[in-house]
C-alpha positions in Angstrom: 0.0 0.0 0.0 2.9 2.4 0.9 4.6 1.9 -2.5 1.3 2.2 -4.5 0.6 5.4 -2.4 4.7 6.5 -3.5 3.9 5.8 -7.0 0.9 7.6 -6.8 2.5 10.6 -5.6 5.2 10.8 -8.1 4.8 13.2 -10.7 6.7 13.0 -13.9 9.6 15.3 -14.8 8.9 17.8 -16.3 10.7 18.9 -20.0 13.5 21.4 -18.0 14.2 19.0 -15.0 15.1 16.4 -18.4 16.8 18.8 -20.0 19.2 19.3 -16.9 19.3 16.0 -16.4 20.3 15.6 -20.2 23.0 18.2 -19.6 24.7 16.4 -16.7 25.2 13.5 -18.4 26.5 15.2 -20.9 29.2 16.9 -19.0 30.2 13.9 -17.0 30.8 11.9 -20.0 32.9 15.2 -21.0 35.0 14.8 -18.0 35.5 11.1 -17.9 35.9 10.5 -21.6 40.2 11.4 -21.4 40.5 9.1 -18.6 38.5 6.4 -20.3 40.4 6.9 -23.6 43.6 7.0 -21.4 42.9 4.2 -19.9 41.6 2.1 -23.2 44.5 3.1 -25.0 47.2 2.7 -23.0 46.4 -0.6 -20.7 43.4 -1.9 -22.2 44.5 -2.0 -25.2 48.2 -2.8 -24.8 46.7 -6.0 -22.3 44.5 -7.0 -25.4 47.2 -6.8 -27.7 49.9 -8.9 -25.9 47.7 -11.6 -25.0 46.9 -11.9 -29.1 50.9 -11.4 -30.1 51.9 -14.0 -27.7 49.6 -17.1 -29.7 51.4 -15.7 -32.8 54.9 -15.7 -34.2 54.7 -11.8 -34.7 58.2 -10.9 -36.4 59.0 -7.0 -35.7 58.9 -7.4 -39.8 57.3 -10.0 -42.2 54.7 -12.0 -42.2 52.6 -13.8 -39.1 51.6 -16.8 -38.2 49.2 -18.4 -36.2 51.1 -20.0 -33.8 48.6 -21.0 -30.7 49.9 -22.0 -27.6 53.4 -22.9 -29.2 55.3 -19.7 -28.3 54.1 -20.9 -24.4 55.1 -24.5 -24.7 58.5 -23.6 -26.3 59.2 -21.5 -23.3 58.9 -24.1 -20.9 60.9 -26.8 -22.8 63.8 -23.7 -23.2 66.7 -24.4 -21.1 67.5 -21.1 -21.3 64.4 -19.5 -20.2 64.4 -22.2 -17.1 67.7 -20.4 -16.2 66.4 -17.0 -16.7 63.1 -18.5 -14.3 66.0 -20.1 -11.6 67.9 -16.5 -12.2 65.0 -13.7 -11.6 64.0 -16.7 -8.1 67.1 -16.6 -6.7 67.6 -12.7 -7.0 64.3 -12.1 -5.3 65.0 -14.9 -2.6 68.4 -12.8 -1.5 67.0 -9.5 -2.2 64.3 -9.6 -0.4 65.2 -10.3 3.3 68.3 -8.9 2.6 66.6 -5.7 2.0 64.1 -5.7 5.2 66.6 -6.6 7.2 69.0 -3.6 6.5 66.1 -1.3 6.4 64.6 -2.5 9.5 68.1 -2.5 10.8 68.5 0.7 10.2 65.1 2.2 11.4 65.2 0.5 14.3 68.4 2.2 15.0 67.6 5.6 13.8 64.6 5.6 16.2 66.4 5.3 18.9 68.6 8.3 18.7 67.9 11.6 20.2 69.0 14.0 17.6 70.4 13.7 13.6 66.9 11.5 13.0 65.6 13.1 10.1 69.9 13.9 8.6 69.9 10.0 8.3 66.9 9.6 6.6 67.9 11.9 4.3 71.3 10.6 3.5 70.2 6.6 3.4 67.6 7.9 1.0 69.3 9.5 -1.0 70.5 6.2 -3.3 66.8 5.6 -4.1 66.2 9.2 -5.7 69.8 8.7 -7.4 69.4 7.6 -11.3 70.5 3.8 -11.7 73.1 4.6 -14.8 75.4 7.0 -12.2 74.6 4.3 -9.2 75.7 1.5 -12.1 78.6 3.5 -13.2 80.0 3.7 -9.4 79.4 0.3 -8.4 81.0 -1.0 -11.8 84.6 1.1 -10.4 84.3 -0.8 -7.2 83.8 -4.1 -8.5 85.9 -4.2 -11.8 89.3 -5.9 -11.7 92.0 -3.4 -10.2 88.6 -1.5 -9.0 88.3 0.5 -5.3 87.6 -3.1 -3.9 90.4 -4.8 -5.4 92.6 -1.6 -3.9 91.4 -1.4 -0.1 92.4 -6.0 -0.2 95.5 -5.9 -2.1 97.5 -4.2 0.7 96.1 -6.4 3.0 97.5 -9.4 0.8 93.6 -11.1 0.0 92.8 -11.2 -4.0 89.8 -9.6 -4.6 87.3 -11.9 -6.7 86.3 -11.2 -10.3 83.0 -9.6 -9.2 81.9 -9.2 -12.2 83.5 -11.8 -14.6 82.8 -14.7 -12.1 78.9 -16.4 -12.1 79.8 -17.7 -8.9 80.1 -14.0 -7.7 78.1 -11.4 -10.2 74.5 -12.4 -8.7 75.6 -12.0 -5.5 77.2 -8.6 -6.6 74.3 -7.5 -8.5 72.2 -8.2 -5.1 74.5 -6.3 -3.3 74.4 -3.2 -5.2 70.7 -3.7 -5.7 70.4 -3.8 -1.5 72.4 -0.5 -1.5 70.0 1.2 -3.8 66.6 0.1 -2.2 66.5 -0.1 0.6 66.2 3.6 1.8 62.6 3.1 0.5 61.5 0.9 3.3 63.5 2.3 5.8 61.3 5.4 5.8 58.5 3.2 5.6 59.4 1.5 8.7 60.4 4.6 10.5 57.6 5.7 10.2 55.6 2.9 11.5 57.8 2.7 14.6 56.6 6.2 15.3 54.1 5.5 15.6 54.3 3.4 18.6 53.0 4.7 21.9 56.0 5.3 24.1 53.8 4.3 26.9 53.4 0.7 25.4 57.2 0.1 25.1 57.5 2.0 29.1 54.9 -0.8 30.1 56.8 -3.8 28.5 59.9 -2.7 30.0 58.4 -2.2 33.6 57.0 -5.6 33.1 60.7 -7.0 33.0 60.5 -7.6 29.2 64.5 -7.8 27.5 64.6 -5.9 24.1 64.3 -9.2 22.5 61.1 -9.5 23.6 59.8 -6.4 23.2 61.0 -6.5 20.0 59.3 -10.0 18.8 56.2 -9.6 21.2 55.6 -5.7 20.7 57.2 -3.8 18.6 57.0 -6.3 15.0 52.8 -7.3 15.4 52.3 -3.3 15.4 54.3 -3.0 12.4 53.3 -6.3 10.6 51.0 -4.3 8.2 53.6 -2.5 7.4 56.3 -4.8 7.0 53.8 -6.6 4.6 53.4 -3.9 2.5 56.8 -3.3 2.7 57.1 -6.7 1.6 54.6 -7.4 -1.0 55.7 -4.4 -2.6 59.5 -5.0 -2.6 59.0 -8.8 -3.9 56.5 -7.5 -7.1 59.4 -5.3 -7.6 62.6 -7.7 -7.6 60.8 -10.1 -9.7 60.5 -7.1 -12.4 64.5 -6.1 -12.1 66.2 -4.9 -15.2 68.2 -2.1 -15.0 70.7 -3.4 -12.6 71.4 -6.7 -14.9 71.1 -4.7 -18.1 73.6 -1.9 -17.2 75.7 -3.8 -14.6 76.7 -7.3 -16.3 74.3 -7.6 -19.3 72.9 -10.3 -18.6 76.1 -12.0 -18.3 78.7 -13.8 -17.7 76.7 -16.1 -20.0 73.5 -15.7 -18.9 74.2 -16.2 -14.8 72.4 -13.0 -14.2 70.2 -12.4 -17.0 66.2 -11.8 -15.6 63.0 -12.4 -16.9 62.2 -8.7 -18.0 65.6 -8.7 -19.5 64.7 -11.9 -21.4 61.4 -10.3 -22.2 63.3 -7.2 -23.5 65.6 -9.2 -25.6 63.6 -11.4 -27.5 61.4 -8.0 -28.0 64.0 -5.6 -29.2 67.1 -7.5 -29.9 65.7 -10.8 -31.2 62.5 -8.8 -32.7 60.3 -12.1 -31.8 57.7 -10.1 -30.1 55.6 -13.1 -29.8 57.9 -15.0 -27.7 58.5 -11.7 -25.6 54.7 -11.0 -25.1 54.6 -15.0 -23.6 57.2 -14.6 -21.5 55.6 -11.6 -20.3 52.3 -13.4 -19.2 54.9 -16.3 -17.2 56.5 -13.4 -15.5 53.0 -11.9 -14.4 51.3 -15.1 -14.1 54.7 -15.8 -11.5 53.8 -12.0 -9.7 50.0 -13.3 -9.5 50.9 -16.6 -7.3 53.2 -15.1 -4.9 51.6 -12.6 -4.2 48.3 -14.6 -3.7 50.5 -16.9 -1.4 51.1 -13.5 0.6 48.1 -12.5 0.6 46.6 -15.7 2.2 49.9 -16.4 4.3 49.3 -12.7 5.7 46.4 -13.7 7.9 48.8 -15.5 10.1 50.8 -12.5 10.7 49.9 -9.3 10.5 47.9 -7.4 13.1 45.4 -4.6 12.4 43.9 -2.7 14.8 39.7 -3.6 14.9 
């Protein structure tokens, strides 16, 4: 009865309240049409596009063929592109923790001093801001044969390694340099979080007879664990899309001990010109992204405390 009485009630709109109405829509499509055209052409389409290029052998020149899953299958059967898979895992699986431990390291110690707090943060911050060729070009002195490294052992009567020359060492080298350059990201992120910290919680675990240690596990890392799992998440999408520091630093080389999945993608685009190949190696490496970060996401629930 209520809603027959509603209806009843309504009147129609009249011919200016349509014609406003008309307008508005109008306008908003006005203002949302470059964002929707932005957003069509440049990851829509591009998304579209690779998944079609990848079931094709698409030549940069020439003619195309139908290929269907083969580019896919040929991956997987590629001992080479299982190395560059082995390569871009075992890059993130040092970088990683390596990373949140230096920057949680460091912001740990940072928040506990008295004065120069916001100096440091500045200074280890600094490398992230810095462009990659001048931080590549620095690094690449140090590490090279006769290099600042090789200078500071020699007197000391230790042979420096060929950093850069040996696969035993250029991962590890690459990993080290990459460290030095990212982690001033996380460290801020983590300063901050341990800011925010009431000083009256750590005063009552200490009063309480808790050792650092504890404090530390029991108090101090749950009310950072959202943190430390953005932190995380975001620093492991990342290390799984390195390129720069194996393109400019060792190419890829020597062989292929350090060459990544992007850097494989960018070669079979732009060196080999097989852009089919590169747009299926492109769906492994986000279909890769996808899982572990789903893995995160579920493993997350186990460990990281938000405040209800």
């Amino acid at each position: 009865m209520t809603r027959t009485a509603a209806q009843a009630t309504r009147t129609p709109p009249t011919p200016g309240a349509r014609r406003r109405r008309r307008s508005d829509s109008v306008a908003a499509a006005a203002f949302t049409s470059p964002a929707f055209i932005g957003l069509t052409a440049f990851t829509l389409f591009p998304i579209v596009m690779s998944v079609v290029v990848s079931l094709w052998n698409w030549p940069a020149f020439g003619d195309r063929e139908f290929l269907g899953l083969s580019n896919y299958t040929d991956l997987l059967t590629s001992r080479q592109f299982r190395r560059v898979i082995v390569n871009t895992v075992l890059y993130t699986g040092l970088y990683l923790p390596l990373n949140i431990i230096v920057s949680l390291g460091l912001a740990i110690w940072i928040s506990t001093m008295r004065r120069g707090k916001q100096t440091l943060r500045v200074i280890f911050f600094i490398p992230v801001v810095t462009p990659i060729v001048a931080q590549v070009l620095v690094w690449r002195l140090m590490y090279q044969p006769d290099g600042a490294i090789d200078g500071v052992l020699a007197p000391l009567g230790v042979e420096a390694p060929n950093f850069l020359g040996d696969s035993s060492w250029a991962m590890i080298s690459m990993v080290v340099m990459s460290v030095w350059q990212g982690f001033g990201y996380n460290m801020l992120i983590f300063s901050a979080a341990l800011d925010q910290i009431p000083q009256s919680v750590q005063d009552a675990a200490s009063v309480d007879g808790v050792t650092p240690l504890q404090r530390f596990r029991s108090v101090t890392l749950p009310m950072i664990s959202p943190m430390m799992f953005f932190a995380t998440t975001m620093t492991l999408i990342t290390s799984f899309q390195v390129f720069a520091q194996p393109y400019l630093l060792t190419g890829g080389g020597p062989g292929n001990a350090t060459e990544t999945l992007v850097l494989f993608v960018y070669r079979e685009g732009f060196s080999a010109f097989s852009l089919g190949s590169a747009a299926a190696a492109g769906w492994f490496l986000f279909a890769l992204i996808l899982l572990v970060t789903l893995v995160q996401f579920i493993g997350q629930k186990k460990w990281v405390h938000y405040d209800s």
